[in-house]
C-alpha positions as CSV (number, residue, x, y, z in Angstrom):
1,X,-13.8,14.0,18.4
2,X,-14.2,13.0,14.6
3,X,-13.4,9.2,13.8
4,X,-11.0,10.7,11.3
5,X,-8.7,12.1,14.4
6,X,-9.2,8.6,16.1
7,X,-8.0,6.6,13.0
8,X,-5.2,9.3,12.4
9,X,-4.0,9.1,16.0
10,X,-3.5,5.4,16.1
11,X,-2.4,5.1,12.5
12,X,1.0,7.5,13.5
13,X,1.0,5.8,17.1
14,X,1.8,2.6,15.5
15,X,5.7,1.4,15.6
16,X,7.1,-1.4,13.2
17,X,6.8,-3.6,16.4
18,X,3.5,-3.0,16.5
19,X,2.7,-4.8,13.5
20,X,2.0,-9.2,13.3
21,X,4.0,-11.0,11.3
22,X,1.2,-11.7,8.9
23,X,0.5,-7.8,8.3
24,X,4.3,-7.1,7.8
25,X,4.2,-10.4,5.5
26,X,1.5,-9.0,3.6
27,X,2.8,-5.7,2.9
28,X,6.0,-6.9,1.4
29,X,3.9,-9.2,-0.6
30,X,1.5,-6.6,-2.2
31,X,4.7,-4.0,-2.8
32,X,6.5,-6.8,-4.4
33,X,3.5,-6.9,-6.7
34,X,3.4,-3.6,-7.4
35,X,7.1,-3.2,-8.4
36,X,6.2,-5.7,-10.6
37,X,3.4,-4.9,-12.5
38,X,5.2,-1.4,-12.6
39,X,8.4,-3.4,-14.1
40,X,5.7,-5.3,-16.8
41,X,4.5,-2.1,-18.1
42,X,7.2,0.5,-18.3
43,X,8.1,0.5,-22.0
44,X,4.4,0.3,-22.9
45,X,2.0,3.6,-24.3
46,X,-0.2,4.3,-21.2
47,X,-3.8,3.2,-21.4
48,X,-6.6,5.5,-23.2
49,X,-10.1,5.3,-22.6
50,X,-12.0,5.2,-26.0
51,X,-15.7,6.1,-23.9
C-alpha cells in the first residue's frame, strides 16, 4: 500500500483528543498569525512580480 494511503488513513483517524497540548497550542498560534497578517494587508494592492 502507498505511504500516501498510510499518511491519509491516520491523518482522518485522528480525533481532537488525539492531539498534545503543545500541537493544539501551536495551531491556534500559527492561525492567529495568519488572520493577522491577512487583517495587515486587506486594503493594500496585491503584490506584482516585476521579473
Amino acid at each position: 500500500m502507498p505511504l500516501v494511503d498510510d499518511i491519509a488513513r491516520y491523518a482522518t483517524g485522528l480525533t481532537f483528543d488525539d492531539l498534545s497540548d503543545h500541537a493544539i497550542r501551536t495551531v491556534k498560534q500559527r492561525l492567529v498569525d495568519s488572520l493577522g497578517c491577512r487583517l495587515g494587508v486587506f486594503d493594500q494592492p496585491p503584490a506584482v512580480n516585476d521579473r
